[in-house]
C-alpha positions as CSV (number, residue, x, y, z in Angstrom):
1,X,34.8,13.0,-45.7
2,X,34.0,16.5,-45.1
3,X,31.1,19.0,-43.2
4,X,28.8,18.4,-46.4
5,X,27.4,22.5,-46.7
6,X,28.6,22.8,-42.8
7,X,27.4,22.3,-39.4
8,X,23.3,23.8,-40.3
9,X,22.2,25.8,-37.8
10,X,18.9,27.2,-39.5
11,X,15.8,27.9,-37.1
12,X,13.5,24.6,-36.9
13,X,16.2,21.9,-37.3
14,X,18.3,20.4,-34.9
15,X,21.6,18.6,-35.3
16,X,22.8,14.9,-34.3
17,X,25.8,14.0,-34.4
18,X,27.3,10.5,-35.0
19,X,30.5,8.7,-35.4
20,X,31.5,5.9,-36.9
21,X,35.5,4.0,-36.0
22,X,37.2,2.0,-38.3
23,X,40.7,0.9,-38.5
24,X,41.1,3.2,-41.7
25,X,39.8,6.4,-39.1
26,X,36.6,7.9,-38.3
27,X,34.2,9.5,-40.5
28,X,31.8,12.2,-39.2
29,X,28.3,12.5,-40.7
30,X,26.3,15.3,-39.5
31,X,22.2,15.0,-39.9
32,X,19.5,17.0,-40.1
33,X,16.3,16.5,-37.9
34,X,13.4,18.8,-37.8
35,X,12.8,20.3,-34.7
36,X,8.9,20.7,-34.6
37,X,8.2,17.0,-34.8
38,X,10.9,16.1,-31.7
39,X,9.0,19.1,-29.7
40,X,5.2,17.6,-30.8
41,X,6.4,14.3,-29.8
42,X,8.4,15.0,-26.5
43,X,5.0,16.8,-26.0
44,X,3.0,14.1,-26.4
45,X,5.3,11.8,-23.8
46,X,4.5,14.7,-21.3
47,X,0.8,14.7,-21.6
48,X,0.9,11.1,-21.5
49,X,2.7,10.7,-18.0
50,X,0.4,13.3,-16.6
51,X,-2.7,11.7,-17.7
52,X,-1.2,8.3,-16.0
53,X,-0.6,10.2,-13.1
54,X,-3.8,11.7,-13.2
55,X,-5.6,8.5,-13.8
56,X,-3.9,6.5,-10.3
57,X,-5.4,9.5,-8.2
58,X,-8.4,9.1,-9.7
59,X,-8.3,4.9,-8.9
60,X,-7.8,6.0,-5.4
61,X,-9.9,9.1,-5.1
62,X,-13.2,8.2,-3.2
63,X,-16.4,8.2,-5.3
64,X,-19.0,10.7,-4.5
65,X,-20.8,10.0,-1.2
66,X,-18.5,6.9,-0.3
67,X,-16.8,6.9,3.2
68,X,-14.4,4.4,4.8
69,X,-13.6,3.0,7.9
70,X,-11.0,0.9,10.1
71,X,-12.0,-0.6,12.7
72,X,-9.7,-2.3,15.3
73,X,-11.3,-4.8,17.6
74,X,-10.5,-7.0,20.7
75,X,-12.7,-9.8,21.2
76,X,-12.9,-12.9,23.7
77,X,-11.5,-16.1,22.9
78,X,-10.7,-19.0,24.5
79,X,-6.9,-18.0,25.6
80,X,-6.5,-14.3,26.8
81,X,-8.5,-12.8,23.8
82,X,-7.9,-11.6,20.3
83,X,-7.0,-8.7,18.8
84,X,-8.5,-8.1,14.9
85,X,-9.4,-5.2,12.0
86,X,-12.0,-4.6,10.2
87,X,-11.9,-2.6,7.1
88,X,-14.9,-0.9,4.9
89,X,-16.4,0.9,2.0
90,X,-20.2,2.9,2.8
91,X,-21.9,4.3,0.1
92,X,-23.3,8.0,0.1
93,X,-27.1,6.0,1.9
94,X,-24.9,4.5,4.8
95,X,-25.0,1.0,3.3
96,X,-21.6,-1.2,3.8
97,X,-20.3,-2.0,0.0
98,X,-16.9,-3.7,0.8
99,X,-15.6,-5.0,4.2
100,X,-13.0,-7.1,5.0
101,X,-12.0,-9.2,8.3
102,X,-8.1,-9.9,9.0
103,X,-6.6,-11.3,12.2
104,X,-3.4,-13.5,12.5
105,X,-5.0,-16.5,13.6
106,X,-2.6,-19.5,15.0
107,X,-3.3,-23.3,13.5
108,X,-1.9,-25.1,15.9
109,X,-2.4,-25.5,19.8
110,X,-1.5,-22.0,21.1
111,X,0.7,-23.1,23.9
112,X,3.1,-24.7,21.2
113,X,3.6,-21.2,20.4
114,X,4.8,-20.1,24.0
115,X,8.1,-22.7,22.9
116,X,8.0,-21.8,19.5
117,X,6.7,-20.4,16.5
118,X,3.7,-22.1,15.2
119,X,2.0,-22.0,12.0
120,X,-0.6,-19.1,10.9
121,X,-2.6,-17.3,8.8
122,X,-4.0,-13.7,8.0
123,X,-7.7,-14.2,7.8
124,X,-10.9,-14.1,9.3
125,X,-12.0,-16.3,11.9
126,X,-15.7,-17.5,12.7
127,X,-15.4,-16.1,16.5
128,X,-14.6,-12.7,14.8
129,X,-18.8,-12.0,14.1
130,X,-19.9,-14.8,16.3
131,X,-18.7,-13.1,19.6
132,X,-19.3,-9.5,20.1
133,X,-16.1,-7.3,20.6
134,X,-15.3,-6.2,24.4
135,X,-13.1,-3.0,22.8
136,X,-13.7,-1.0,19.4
137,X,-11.1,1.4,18.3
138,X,-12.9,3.1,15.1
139,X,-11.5,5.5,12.7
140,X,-12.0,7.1,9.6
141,X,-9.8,7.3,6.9
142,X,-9.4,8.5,3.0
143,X,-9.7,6.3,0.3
144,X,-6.0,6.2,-0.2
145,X,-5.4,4.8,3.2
146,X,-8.1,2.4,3.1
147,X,-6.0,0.8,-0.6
148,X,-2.6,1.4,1.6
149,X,-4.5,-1.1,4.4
150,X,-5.9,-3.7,2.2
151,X,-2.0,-3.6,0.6
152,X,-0.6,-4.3,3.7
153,X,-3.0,-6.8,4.8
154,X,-2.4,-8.6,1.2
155,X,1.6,-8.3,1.8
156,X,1.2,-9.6,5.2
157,X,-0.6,-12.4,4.3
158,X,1.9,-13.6,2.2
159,X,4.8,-13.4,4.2
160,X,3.6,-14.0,7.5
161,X,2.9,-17.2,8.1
162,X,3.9,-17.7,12.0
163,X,2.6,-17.3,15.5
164,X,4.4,-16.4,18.8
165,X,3.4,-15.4,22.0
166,X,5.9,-12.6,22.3
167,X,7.4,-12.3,19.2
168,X,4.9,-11.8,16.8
169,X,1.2,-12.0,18.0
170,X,-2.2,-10.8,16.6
171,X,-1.3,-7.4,18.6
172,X,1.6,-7.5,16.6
173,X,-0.3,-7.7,13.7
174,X,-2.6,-4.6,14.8
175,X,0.8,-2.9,15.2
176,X,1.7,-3.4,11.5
177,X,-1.6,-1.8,10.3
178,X,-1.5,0.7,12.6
179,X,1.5,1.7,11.3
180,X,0.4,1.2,7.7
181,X,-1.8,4.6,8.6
182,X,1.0,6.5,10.9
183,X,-0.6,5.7,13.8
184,X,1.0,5.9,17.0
185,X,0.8,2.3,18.6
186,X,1.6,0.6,22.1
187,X,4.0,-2.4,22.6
188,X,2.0,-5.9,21.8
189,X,2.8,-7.5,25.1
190,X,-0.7,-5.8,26.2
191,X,-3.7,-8.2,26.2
192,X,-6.2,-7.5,23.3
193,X,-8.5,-5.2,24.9
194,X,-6.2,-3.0,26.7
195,X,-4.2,-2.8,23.4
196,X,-7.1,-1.5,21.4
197,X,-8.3,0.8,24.3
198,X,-4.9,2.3,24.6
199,X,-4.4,2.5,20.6
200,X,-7.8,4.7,20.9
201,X,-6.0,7.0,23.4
202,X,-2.6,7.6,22.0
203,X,-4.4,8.7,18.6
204,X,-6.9,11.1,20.6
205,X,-9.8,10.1,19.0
């Protein structure tokens, strides 16, 4: 079959080209498709992924007034002591709206884990507001960084589920939200306090 009138080239129409095999030989068919309604709707795709875009900023921008806040702590405990965060939302009067508590907190008898890695969980413990904290490490961060914390905190939870004394502790966990943030951090063979404390001086403020 032949170029029915030719390849078009007239302004406003653009030209798709398919082709067809067959045993017998190929046949050529050459289409007209307006051009205005391919630019409106290529248009419409663009405006659409910016809006997205725009829209997740906007779910991590903070409200008007709001601040947030990390705190890392070191508390007593029956052992050598504990290492912990705590992570919040204030509204524009000073007033806590959102706070969350998470510590890797061993469930078995801790010199178990001295051997061997023993079973644990991300979570907050009673001692953590019973028992006030001998070392506070507090920082303020963007709204962004508080969702990349609570992230980490949620993936953490769900894939770590063991405790070791040197291998991975509750500084260790402190290292991995630290991290989370770009923090400088110190090894985790520290005990809790003086992990916290020098946390606070290797970030300079």
């Amino acid at each position: 079959m032949g170029l029915p009138g030719g390849a078009p080239g007239a302004a406003g129409a653009a030209l798709a080209r398919t082709e067809r095999q067959s045993e017998r030989g190929s046949q050529i068919v050459w289409v007209k498709v307006p051009a205005q309604p391919l630019a409106m709707i290529a248009a419409g795709c663009l405006l659409a992924g910016m809006a997205g875009m725009a829209g997740g900023f906007a779910a991590q921008a903070a409200p008007a007034g709001e601040r947030y806040y990390i705190d890392f702590r070191a508390r007593p405990s029956t052992y050598i002591g504990h290492t912990y965060v705590v992570y919040y939302r204030l509204d524009a009067g000073g007033r806590v709206i959102e706070q969350h508590h998470a510590g890797l907190i061993p469930e078995e008898d801790v010199w178990k884990g001295l051997l061997s890695p023993i079973r644990a969980t991300i979570r907050k413990y009673k001692d953590d507001t019973r028992l006030p904290p001998t070392v506070v490490y507090r920082r303020q961060i963007t709204a962004a960084q508080f969702h990349r914390v609570h992230r980490a905190v949620g993936f953490l939870r769900t894939r770590q589920r063991r405790w070791h004394a040197v291998f991975f502790n509750c500084n260790d966990f402190g290292i991995e939200v630290a991290e989370a943030l770009g923090l400088v951090r110190p090894p985790s063979l520290l005990p809790p306090s003086m992990w916290v404390g020098t946390l606070r001086l290797m970030n300079g403020r």
